[in-house]
C-alpha positions as CSV (number, residue, x, y, z in Angstrom):
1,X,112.1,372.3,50.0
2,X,115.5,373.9,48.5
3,X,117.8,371.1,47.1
4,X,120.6,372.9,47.3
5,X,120.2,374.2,51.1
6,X,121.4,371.1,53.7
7,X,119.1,372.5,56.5
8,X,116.2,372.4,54.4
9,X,117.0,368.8,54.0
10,X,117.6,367.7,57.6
11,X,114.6,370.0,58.3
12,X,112.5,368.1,56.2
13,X,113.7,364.5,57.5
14,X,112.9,365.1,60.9
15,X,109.7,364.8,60.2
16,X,108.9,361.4,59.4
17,X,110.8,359.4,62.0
18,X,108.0,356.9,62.3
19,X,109.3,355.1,60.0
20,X,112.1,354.1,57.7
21,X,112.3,356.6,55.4
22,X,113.5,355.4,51.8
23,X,113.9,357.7,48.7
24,X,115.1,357.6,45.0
25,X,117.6,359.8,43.2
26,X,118.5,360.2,39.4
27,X,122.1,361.0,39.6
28,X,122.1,364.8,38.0
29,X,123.8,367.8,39.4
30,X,124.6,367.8,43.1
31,X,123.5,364.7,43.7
32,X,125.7,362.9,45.5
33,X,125.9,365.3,48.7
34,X,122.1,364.9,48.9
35,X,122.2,361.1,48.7
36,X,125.1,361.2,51.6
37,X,123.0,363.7,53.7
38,X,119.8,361.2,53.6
39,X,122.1,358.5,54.2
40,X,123.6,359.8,57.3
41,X,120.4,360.3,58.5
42,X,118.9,356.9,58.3
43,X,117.6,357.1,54.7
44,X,118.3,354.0,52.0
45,X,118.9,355.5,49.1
46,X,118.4,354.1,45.7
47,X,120.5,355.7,42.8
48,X,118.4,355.6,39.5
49,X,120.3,354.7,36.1
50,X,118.4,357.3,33.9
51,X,119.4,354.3,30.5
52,X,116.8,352.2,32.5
53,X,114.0,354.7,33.5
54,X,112.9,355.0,30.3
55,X,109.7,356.2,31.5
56,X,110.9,359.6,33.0
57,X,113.2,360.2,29.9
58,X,110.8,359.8,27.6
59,X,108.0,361.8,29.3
60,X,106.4,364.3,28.2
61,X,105.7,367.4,29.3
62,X,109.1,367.3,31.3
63,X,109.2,368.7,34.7
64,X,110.8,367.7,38.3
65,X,107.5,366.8,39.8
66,X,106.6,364.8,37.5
67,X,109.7,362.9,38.0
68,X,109.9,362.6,41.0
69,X,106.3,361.1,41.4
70,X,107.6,358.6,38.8
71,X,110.5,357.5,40.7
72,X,108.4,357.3,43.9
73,X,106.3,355.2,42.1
74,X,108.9,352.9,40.8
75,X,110.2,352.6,44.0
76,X,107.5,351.3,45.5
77,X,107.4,348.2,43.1
């Protein structure tokens, strides 16, 4: 999926209308379009504050994915 495409995003939300979708977001670059987008379309969105997730700053090696399975997994606690 391409972050900075809308369509992509709505494409990619369509798909799991079973249930309640929610997701997790480190406020960087562009962010705050994307967490309006998921919003609008039934998303709860959780804004990270990058002083208190530690455990993705400090990381090593340092790369989106991993991230964003970290957040995933912190959001699920």
């Amino acid at each position: 999926m391409t972050f900075a495409d809308p369509s992509s995003v709505l494409k990619n939300l369509d798909r799991g209308a079973e249930y309640e979708p929610s997701g997790v977001i480190e406020p960087v670059c562009a962010w705050r379009w994307f967490a309006d987008t998921l919003e609008q379309h039934g998303t709860r969105v959780h804004i990270t504050n990058p002083l208190h997730t530690r455990l993705i700053a400090e990381s090593r090696p340092k790369h989106d994915m991993l991230d964003a399975r970290m957040l995933a997994e912190l959001l699920q606690r």
